[in-house]
C-alpha positions as CSV (number, residue, x, y, z in Angstrom):
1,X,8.8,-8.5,4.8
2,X,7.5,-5.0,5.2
3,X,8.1,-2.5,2.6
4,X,8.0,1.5,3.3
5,X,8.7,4.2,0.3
6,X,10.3,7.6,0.4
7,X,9.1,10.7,-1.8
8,X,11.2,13.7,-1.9
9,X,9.3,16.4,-3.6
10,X,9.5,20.1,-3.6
11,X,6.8,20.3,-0.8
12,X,8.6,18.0,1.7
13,X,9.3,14.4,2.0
14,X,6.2,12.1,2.5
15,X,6.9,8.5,4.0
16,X,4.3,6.1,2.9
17,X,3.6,2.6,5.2
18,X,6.6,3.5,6.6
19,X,8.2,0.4,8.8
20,X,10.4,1.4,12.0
21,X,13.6,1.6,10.8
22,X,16.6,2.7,13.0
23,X,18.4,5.9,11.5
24,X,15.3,6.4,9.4
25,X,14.2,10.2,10.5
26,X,17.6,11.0,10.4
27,X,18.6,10.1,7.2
28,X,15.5,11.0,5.4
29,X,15.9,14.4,7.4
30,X,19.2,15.1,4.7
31,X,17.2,15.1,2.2
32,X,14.9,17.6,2.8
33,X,12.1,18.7,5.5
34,X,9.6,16.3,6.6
35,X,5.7,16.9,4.9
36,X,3.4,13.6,6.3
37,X,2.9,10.1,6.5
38,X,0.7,8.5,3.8
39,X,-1.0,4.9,4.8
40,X,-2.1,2.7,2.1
41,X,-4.2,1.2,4.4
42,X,-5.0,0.8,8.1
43,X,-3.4,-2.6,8.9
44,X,0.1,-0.8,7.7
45,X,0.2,1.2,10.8
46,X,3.7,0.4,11.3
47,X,6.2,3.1,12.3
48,X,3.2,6.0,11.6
49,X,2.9,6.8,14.9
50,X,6.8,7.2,15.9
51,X,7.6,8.8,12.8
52,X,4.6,11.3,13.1
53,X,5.2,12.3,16.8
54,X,8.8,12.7,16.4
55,X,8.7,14.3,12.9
56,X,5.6,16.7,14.3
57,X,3.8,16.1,11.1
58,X,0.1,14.9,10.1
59,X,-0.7,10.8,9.1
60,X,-3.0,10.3,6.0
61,X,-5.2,7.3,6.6
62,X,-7.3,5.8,3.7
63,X,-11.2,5.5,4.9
64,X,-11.7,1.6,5.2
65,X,-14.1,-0.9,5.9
66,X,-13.8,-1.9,9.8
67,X,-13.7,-5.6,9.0
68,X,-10.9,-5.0,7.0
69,X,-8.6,-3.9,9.7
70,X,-7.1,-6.9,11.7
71,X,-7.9,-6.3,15.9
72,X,-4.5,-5.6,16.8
73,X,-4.2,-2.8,13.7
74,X,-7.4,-1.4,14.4
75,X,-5.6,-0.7,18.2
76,X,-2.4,1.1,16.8
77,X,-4.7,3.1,14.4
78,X,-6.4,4.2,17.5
79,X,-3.1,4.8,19.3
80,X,-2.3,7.4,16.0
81,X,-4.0,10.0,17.6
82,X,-5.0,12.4,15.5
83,X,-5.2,11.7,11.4
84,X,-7.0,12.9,8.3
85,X,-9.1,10.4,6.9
86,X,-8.7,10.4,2.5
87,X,-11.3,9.0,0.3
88,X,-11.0,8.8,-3.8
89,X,-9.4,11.8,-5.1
90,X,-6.3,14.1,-4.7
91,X,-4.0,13.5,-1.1
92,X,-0.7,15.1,-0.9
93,X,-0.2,14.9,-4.7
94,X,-1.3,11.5,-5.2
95,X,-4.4,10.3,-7.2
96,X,-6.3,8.2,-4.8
97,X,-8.2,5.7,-6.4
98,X,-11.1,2.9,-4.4
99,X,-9.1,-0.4,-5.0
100,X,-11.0,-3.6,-3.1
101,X,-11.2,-2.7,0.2
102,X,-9.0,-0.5,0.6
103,X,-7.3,2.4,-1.8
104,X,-4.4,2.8,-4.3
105,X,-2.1,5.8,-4.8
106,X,-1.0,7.0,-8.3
107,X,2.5,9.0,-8.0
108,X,3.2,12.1,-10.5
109,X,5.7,8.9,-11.5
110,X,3.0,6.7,-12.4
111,X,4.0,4.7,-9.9
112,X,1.5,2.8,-8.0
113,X,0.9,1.8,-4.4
114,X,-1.9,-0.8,-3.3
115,X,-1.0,-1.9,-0.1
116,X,-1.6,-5.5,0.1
117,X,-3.7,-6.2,-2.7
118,X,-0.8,-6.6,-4.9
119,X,2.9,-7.0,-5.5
120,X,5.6,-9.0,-7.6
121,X,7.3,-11.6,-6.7
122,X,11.1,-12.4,-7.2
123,X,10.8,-13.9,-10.6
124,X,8.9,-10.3,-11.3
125,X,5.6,-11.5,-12.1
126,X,2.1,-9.8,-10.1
127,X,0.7,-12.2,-7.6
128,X,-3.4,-10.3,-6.5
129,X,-4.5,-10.5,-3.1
130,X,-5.4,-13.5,-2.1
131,X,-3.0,-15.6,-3.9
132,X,0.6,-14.3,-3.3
133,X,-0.9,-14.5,1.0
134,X,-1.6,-18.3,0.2
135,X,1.8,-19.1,-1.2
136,X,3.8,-16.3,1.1
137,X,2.0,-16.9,4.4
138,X,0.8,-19.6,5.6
139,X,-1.6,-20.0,8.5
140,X,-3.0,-18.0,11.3
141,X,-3.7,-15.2,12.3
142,X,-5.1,-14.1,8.8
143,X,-7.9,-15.5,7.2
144,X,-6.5,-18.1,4.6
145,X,-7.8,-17.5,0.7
146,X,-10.1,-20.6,0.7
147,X,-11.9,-18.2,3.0
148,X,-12.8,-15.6,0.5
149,X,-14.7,-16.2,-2.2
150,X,-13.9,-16.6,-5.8
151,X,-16.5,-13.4,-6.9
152,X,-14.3,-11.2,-5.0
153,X,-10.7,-12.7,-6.2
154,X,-12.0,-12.5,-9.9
155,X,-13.5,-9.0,-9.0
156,X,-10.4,-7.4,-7.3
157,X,-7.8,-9.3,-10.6
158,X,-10.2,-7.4,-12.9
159,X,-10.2,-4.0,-10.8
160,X,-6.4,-4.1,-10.9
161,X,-6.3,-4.6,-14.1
162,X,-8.7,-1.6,-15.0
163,X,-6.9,0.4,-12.4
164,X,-3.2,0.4,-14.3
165,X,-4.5,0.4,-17.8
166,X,-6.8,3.7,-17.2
167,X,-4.3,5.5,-15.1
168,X,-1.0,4.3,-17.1
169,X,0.7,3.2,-14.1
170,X,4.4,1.9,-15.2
171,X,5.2,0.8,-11.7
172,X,3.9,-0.9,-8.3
173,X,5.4,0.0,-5.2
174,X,4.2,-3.1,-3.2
175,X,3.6,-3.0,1.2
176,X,5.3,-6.1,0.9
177,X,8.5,-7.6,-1.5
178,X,8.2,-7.3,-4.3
179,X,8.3,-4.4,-6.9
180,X,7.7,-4.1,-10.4
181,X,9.1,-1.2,-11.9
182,X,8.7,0.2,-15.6
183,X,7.0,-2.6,-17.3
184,X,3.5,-3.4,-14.7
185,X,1.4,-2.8,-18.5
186,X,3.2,-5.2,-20.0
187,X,2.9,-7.4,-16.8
188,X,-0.1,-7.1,-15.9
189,X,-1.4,-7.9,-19.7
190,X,0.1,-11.3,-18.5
191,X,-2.2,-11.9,-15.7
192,X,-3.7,-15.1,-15.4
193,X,-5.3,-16.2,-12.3
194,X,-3.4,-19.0,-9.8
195,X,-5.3,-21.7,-8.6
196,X,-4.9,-22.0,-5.0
């Protein structure tokens, strides 16, 4: 259910929300020499702090809002050590951008990353935060979506929306299943809210 991406660029390879995945380091090592690990946001914590120790390279943590970050995440951020804090603005070659809560990451690509705010599902359409949590996972620990408040669902659809139409984003790399790739315009001009 967790969903890590690779860049290989000229300046070294930058994992981003990388999970723990055996082989990982040394595979990704073939390809080129390690540069950092990117975070989306705080609660994808994942394999950062392996990755980073072993690799001997720096984690990029968006800033956040400390309600946003689930107990247990707030703990392995902690556990990180030492990390750069981004805010809106350039990060290792990605255009950050304040998305809801947390941040988004424009590749070079025009790909871009949210985190958890947004992602496609297997028939390819984009499900926003809260509603692809309310059809995907059910129950505790998380706060279900009848918890958060309709101003902010319509607020964070229309903020998406604004985000890929001014930065021409042709792709979403999603923290969770699933991507779109090479037509999120056309899909997110067909956007139209769930009812939960």
């Amino acid at each position: 259910m967790m969903v890590g991406h690779l860049f290989v660029r000229e300046s070294g390879i930058v994992f981003i929300d990388p999970p723990i995945v055996p082989g990982l380091l040394e595979a990704a090592h073939r390809l080129g020499k390690f540069e950092a690990v990117l975070l989306t946001e705080q609660n994808h914590t994942r394999g950062a702090r392996f990755i980073a120790k072993r690799a001997g390279i720096p984690v990029y943590l968006p800033e956040s809002i400390p309600e946003a970050v689930e107990p247990s995440e707030a703990e392995s951020v902690r556990q990180i050590g030492d990390f750069e804090v981004y805010k809106a603005g350039n990060v290792l070659g990605f255009q950050a951008y304040k998305f809801g809560e947390d941040y988004a990451l424009l590749s070079e690509g025009k790909e871009i990353l949210v985190g958890d705010n947004a992602r496609g599902d297997a028939k390819g359409s984009v499900l926003i935060w809260p509603e692809w949590f309310k059809m995907y996972t059910p129950g505790p620990p998380y706060p279900m979506p009848e918890d958060i408040s309709k101003e902010f669902r319509d607020s964070l659809r229309k903020q998406f929306k604004d985000l890929v139409k001014n930065t021409g984003a042709i792709s979403l790399l999603a923290g969770h299943p699933y991507d779109i790739v090479g037509n999120l315009q056309k899909k997110v001009s067909e956007l139209t809210r769930i009812s939960l």
